[in-house]
C-alpha positions as CSV (number, residue, x, y, z in Angstrom):
1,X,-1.0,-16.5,-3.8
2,X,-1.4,-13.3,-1.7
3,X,-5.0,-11.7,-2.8
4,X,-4.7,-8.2,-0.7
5,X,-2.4,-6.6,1.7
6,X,-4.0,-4.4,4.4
7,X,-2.3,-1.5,6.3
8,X,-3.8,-1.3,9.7
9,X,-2.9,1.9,12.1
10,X,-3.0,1.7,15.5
11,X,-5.4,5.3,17.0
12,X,-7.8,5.6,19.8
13,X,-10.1,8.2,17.8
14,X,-11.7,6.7,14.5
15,X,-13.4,9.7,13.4
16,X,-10.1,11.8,12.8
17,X,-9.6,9.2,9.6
18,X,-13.0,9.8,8.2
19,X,-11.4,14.0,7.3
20,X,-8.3,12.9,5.7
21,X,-9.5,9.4,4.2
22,X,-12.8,9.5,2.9
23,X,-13.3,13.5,2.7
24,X,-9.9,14.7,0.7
25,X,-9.5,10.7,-0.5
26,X,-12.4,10.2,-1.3
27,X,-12.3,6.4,0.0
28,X,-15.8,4.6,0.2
29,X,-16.4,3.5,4.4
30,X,-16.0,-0.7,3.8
31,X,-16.7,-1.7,7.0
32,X,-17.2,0.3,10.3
33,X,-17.1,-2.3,13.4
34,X,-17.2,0.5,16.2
35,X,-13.3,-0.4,16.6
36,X,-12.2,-1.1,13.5
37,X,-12.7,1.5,10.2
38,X,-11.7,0.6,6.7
39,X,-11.6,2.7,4.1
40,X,-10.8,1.5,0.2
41,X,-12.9,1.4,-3.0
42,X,-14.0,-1.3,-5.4
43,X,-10.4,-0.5,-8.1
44,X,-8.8,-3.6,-8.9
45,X,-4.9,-3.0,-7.8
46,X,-1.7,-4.9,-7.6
47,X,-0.4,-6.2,-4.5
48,X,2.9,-4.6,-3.7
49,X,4.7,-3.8,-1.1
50,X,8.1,-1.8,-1.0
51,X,11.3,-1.7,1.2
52,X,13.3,1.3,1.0
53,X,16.7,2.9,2.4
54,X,15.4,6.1,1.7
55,X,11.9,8.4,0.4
56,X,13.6,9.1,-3.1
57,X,15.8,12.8,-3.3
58,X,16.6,12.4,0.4
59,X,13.2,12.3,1.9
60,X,12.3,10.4,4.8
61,X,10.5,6.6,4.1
62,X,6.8,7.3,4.1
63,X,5.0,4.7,5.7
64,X,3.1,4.1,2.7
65,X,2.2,5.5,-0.4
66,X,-1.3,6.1,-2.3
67,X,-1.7,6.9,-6.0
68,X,-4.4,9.3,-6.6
69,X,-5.9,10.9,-10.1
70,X,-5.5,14.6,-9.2
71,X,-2.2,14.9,-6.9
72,X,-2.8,18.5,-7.1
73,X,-6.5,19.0,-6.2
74,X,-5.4,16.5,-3.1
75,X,-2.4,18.6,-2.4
76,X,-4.3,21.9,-2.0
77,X,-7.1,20.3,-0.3
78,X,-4.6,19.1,2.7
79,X,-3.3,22.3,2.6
80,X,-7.0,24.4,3.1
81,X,-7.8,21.4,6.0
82,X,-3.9,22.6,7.2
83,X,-2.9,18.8,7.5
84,X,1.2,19.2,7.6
85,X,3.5,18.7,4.2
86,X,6.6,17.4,5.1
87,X,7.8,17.2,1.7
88,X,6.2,19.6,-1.2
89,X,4.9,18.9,-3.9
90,X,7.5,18.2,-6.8
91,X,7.9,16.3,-10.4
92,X,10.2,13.2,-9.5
93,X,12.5,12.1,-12.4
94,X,11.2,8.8,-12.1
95,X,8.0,10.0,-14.0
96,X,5.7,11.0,-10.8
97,X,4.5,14.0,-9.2
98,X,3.8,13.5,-5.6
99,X,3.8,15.4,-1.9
100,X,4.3,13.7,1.6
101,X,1.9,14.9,3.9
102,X,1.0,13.8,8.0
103,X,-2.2,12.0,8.5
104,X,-4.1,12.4,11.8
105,X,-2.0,9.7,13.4
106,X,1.1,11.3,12.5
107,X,1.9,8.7,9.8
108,X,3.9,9.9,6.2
109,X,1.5,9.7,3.4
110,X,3.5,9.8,0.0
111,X,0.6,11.5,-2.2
112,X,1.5,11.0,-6.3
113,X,0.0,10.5,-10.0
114,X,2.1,9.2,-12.5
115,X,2.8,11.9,-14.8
């Protein structure tokens, strides 16, 4: 049985995650090797992981997706730190709310609550 699935990204500066991960995220540091930073928190999830043709209304395929409590408070937050929205912030009609946004390492975040 698969216990956890881990998305590792590829950067040669750790310190541009702690900004966009752990400050606007809020994600706890779990382990900080000198080369290796993860961020999470002690939430029980699902495991899951998604293949997709397209991002949903003719967006692009983020790379991956995190589910947050306040979408908007963590949508006007990357917009104050002036990280870039590729897609704004709109009600889905598949029940969610959600923005895409560009982390430091130029990866698509999808940002959403359920509504």
């Amino acid at each position: 049985m698969v216990k956890r699935i881990v998305a590792n990204i590829k950067t040669n500066d750790l310190s541009k995650a702690s900004l966009f991960y752990q400050d606007i995220l809020e994600l706890d540091v779990l382990m900080d090797l000198g080369w290796i930073k993860t961020f999470g928190n002690n939430e029980e999830s699902k495991v899951q992981i998604s293949f997709a043709e397209q991002g949903g209304n003719d967006t692009e395929v983020p790379d991956f997706s995190i589910e947050v409590d306040d979408v908007d408070k963590i949508y006007d937050k990357m917009k104050k730190e002036e990280f870039k929205i590729v897609y704004d912030i709109t009600n889905e009609e598949w029940g969610v709310r959600r923005f895409f946004v560009k982390d430091p390492f130029g990866k698509v975040i999808n940002i959403l609550s359920h509504q």
